[in-house]
SEPAKE-419346 format. One record per residue (C-alpha): z, y, x; residue number from 1. Coordinates in steps of 0.001 Angstrom, whole numbers, m for minus. Layout:
BEGIN
SITE        pz        py        px   pos
SITE         Z         Y         X   NUM
...
END
This chain:
BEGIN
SITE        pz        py        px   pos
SITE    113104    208453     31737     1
SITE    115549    211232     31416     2
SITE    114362    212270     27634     3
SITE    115694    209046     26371     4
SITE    119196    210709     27828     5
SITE    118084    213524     25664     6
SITE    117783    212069     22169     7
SITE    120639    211504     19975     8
SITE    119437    208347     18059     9
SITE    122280    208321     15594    10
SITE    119889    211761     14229    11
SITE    116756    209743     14278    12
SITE    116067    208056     10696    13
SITE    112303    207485     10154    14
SITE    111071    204940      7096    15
SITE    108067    203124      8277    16
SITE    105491    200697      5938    17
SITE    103063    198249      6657    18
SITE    100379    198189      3510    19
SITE     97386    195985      3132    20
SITE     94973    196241       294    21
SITE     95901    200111       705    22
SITE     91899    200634      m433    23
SITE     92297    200463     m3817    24
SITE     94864    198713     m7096    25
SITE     98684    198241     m5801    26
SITE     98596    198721     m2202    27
SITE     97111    201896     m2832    28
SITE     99299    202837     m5725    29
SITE    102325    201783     m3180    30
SITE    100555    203544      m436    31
SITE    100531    206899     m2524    32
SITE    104556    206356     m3936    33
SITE    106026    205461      m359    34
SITE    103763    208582      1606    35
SITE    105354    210962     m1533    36
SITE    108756    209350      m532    37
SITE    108568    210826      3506    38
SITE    107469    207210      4586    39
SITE    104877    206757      8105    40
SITE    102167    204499      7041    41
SITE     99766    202011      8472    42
SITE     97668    201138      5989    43
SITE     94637    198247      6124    44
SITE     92029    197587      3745    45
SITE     88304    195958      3910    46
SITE     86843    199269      2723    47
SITE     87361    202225      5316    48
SITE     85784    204423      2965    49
SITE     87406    203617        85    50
SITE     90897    204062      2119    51
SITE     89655    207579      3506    52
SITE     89964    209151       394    53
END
C-alpha cells in the first residue's frame, strides 16, 4: 500500500479507448488514428485474425 503514497497522480495523464469492430472498416481506421495519437487500446472484433494484423 505504500506505492500509492509514492505516486503523484496530478503527473499521471493516460488516454484510454474502448473500440469494437477494430477488425476491419472504421473501428480499425479509429483503432490505427487513436494508437498514432499515444492512446491504450482494447480493441474487440469477431475476427482475431483479422485484428492481429
Amino acid at each position: 500500500m505504500f506505492i500509492f503514497h509514492l505516486i503523484n497522480y496530478s503527473v499521471i495523464e493516460m488516454k484510454v479507448a474502448v473500440i469494437t469492430g477494430a477488425s476491419g472498416g472504421i473501428g480499425e481506421a479509429i483503432a490505427r488514428a487513436l494508437a498514432k495519437d499515444g492512446y491504450a487500446l482494447a480493441l474487440g472484433a469477431r475476427s482475431i485474425d483479422r485484428l492481429e494484423k
